[in-house]
C-alpha positions in Angstrom: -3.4 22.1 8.4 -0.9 19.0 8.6 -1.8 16.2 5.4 -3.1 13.0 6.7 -3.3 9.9 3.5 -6.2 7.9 4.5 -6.3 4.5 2.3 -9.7 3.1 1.9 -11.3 6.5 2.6 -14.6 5.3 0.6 -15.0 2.5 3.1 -17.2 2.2 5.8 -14.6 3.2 8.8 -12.4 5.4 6.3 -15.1 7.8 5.5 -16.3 8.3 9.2 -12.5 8.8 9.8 -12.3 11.4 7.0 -15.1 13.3 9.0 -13.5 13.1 12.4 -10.0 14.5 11.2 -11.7 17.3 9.4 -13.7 17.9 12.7 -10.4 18.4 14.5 -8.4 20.5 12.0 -6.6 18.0 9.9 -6.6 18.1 6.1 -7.1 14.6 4.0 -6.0 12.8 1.2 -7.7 9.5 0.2 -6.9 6.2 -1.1 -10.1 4.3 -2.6 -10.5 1.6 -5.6 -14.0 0.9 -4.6 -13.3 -2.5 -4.9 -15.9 -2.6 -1.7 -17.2 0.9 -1.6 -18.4 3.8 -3.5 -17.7 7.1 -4.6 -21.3 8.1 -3.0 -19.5 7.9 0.6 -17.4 10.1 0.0 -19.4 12.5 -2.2 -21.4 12.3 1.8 -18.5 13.1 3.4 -18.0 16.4 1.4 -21.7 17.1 2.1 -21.2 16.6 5.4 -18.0 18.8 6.4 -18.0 21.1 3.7 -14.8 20.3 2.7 -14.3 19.0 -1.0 -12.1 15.7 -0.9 -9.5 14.1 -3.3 -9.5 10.8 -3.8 -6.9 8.6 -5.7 -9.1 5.6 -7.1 -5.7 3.2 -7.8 -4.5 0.0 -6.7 -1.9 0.4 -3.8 -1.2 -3.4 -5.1 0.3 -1.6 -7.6 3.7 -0.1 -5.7 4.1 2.7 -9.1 0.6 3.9 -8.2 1.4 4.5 -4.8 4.4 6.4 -5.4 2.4 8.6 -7.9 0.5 9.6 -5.3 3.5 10.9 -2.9 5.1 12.6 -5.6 1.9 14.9 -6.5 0.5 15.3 -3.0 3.0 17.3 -1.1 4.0 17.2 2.4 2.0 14.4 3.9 2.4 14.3 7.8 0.5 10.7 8.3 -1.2 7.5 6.9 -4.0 5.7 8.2 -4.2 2.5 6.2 -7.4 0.7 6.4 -8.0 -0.2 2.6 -8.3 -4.2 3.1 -10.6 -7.0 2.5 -12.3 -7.8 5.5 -15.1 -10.8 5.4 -14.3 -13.5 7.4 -16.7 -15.9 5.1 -15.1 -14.9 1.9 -11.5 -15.5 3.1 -12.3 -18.6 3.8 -13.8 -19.4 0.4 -11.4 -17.2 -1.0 -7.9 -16.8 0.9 -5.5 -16.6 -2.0 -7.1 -13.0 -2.7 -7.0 -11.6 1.2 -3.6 -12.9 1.7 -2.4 -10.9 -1.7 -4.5 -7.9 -1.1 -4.2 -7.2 2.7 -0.7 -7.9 2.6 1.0 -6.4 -0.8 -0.8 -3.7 0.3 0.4 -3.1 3.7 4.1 -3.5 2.6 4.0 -0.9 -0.5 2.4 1.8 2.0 5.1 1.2 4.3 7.6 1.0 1.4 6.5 4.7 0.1 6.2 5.8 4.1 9.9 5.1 4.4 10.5 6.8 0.9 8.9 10.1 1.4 9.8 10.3 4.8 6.0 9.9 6.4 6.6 9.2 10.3 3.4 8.5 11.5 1.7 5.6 10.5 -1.9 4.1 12.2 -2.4 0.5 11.0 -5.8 -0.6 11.5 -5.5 -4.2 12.5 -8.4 -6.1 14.3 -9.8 -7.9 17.2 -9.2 -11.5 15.0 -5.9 -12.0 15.8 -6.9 -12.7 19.5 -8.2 -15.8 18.3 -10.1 -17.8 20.4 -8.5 -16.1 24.1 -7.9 -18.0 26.9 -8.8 -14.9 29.0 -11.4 -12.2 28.7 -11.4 -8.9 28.7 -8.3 -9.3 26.4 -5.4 -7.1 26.9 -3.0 -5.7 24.4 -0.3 -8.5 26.4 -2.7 -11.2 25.7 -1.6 -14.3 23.7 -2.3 -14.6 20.1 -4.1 -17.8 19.6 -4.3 -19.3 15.6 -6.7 -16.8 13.6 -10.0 -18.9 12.8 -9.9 -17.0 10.0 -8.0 -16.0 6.6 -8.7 -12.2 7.0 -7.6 -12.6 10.6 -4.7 -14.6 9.8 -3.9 -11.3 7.4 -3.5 -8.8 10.4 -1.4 -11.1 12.3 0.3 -11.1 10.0 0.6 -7.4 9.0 1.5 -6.8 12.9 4.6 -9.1 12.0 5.6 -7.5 9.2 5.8 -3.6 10.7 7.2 -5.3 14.1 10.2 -6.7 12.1 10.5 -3.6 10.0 10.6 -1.6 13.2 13.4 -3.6 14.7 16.1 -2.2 11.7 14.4 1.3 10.9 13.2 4.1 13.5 12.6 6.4 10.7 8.0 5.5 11.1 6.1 5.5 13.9 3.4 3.0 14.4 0.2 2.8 16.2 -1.7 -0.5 15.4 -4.9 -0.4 16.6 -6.8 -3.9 17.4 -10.2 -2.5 17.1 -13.4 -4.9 17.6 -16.7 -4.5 16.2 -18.0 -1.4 14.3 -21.3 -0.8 14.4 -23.7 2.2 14.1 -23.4 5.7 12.1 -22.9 9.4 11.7 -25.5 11.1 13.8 -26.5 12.9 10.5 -28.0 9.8 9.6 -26.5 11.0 5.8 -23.8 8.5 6.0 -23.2 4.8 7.4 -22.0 1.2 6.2 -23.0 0.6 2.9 -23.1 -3.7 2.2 -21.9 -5.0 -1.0 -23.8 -8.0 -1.5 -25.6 -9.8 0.9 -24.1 -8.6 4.2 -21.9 -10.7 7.0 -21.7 -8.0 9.6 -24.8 -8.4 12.5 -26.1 -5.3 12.4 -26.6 -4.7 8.7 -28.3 -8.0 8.6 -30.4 -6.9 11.9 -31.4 -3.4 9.8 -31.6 -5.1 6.6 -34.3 -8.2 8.7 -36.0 -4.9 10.2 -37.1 -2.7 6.7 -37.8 -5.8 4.9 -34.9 -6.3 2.7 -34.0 -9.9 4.0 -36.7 -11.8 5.1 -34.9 -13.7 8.6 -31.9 -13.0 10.3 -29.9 -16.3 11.4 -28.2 -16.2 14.7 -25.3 -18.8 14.3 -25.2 -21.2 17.0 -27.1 -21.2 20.7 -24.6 -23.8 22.4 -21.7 -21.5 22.9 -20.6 -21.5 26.5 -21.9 -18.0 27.2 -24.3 -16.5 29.3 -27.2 -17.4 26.6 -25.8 -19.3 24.0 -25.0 -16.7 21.2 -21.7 -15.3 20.6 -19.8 -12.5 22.5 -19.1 -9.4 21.0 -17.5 -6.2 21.6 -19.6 -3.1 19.8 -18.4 -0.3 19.5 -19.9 2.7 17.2 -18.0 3.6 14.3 -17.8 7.9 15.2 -16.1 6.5 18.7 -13.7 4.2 16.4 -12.9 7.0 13.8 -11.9 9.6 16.8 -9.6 6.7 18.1 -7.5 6.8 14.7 -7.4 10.6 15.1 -6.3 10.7 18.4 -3.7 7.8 17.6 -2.0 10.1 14.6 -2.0 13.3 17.2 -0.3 11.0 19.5 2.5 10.5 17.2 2.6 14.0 15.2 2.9 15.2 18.9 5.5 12.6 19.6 3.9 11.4 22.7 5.2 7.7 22.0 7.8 6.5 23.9 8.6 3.9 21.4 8.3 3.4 17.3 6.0 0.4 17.8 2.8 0.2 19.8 -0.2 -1.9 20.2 -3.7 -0.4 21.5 -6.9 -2.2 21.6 -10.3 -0.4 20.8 -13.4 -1.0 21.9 -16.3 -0.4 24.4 -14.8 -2.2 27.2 -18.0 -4.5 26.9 -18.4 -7.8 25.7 -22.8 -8.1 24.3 -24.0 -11.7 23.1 -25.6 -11.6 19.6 -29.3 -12.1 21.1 -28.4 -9.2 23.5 -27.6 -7.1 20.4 -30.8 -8.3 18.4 -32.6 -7.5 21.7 -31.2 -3.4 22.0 -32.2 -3.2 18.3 -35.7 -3.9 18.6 -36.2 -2.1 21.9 -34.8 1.5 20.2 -37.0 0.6 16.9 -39.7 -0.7 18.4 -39.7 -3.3 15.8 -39.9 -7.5 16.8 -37.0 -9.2 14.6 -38.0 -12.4 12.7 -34.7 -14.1 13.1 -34.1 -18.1 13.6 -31.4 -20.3 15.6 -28.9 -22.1 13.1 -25.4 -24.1 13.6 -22.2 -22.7 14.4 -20.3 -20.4 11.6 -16.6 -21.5 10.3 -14.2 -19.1 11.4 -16.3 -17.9 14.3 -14.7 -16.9 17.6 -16.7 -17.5 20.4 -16.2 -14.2 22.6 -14.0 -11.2 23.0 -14.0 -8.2 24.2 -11.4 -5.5 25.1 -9.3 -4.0 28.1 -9.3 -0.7 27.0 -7.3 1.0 29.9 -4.2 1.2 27.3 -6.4 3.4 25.3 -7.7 5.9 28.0 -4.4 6.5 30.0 -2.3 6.8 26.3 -4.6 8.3 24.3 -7.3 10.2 26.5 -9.6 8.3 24.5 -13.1 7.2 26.1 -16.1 5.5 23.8 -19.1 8.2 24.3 -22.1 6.1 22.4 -23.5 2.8 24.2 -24.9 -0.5 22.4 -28.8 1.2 21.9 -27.2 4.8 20.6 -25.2 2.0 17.9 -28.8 0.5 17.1 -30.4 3.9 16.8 -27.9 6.0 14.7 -27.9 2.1 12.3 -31.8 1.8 11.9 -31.5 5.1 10.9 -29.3 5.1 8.5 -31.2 2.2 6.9 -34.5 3.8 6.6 -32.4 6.9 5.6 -30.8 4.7 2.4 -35.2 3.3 1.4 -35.7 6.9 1.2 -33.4 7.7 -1.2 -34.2 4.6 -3.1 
């Protein structure tokens, strides 16, 4: 089975990754501080596949570390690199800390990459860096507009750096995926995203409204110019996003890729206002949300949503769960975590 290095395998989209590369026959390595996660997800993760997992709880700030890493694991064939900070409130309260983090980070794993002679490399970037677009459904050729945020000032960023280091070295292949709006989680209902904190994401706040955990949810702003008011968002469930970054290594181990740098966006294809979202929710739960109308959020986009043709004609790669199935497998989850409480 060919070694695949999975920073921020803990994490929300890193452990459901983990899962879908055992699924198809890889083996994994991962990356985790739990600086945002826990150990419980991937102690899940091992429940679920049967597979007992390593993880290497360091700080890939820490170059040394990383290298420690190469030189006892053997043979690694890939790297997905997620492990970043990723609230778009915080890096605005805090942007000295996602700047340092996101980014030291990125350039040591691509440092090591280059050292050990790892050339396939998926770089999970995000659907920030569109910005506010001037057209919609946004294409992988669409403008970058300024980030309204720190954090998605970061993967701007990042996709800079590895486009520059591409242009002198052709030893790494990159994928960088521009993925939008993970939502949902395993099937098994054993494993999902895990808040630290209060949540910012929509949905946790939605599940979190639903069990009784927070008493309102607040939809930011009604006065957008969409088709009622509320943001536009692009869902798409987290098992459809993890297969993506499977597919996106095979791609490369298989060298398929007609070039050492590539961009691919991921999502449903769909764009869903925030009140359409809260509205799936309660129809699959049954449960009438207390939520309330407040002002606009800094560092808000107003809507995006992907062209994912790139995707299906490169990759084969088709979403298989819609909006309510992302609702479902979330709610439960939730009342999945109350009953271990």
């Amino acid at each position: 089975m060919k070694k695949i290095l999975v920073t921020g395998g803990c994490g929300y989209i890193g452990s459901h990754t983990l899962i879908d590369l055992i699924d198809n026959g890889f083996d994994v390595v991962s990356i985790d501080n739990n600086m945002r996660s826990n150990m419980s997800q991937l102690q899940t993760v091992e429940q679920i596949t049967k597979r007992k997992i390593k993880n290497y709880n360091i700080d890939i700030c820490i170059k040394t570390e990383v290298e420690k890493v190469f030189e006892e694991e053997k043979n690694i064939e890939g790297i997905i690199h997620f492990a970043a900070l990723k609230s778009v409130p915080e890096s605005v309260e805090n942007p000295l800390l996602y700047y340092h983090n996101n980014l030291q980070s990125l350039i040591h794993m691509m440092q090591v990459a280059e050292k050990f002679n790892v050339q396939s490399f998926v770089f999970s970037s995000s659907c920030s860096v569109y910005g506010n677009a001037d057209e919609l459904p946004v294409t992988e050729l669409t403008e970058l507009r300024n980030a309204e945020s720190p954090y998605g000032y970061t993967k701007q960023i990042g996709e800079r750096i590895i486009h520059d280091f591409v242009k002198k070295n052709s030893s790494i292949n990159f994928l960088l995926l521009r993925y939008f709006n993970p939502v949902g989680a395993h099937e098994s209902a054993l494993i999902g995203e895990v808040p630290f904190d209060k949540p910012n994401n929509l949905v946790p706040i939605i599940t979190q409204t639903a069990i009784g955990k927070m008493k309102q949810l607040t939809v930011f702003g009604n006065d957008y110019p969409t088709r009622d008011g509320s943001c536009v968002r692009d869902y798409i469930h987290v098992m459809d996003l993890a297969n993506a970054h499977t597919k996106s290594l095979q791609f490369l181990i298989d060298k398929k890729n007609e070039t050492n740098y590539d961009i691919i966006n991921i999502g449903s294809g769909t764009g869903n206002t925030v009140l359409e979202a809260i509205k799936a929710f309660e129809e699959v739960s049954g449960i009438k949300l207390n939520y309330q109308i407040g002002g606009r959020r800094e560092g808000d986009t107003i809507a995006v949503y992907a062209d994912i043709t790139k995707a299906k004609t490169l990759l084969g790669w088709v979403p298989k769960r819609d909006l309510k199935t992302m609702m479902l497998t979330s709610w439960n989850w939730e009342k999945q975590m109350q009953t271990k409480k």
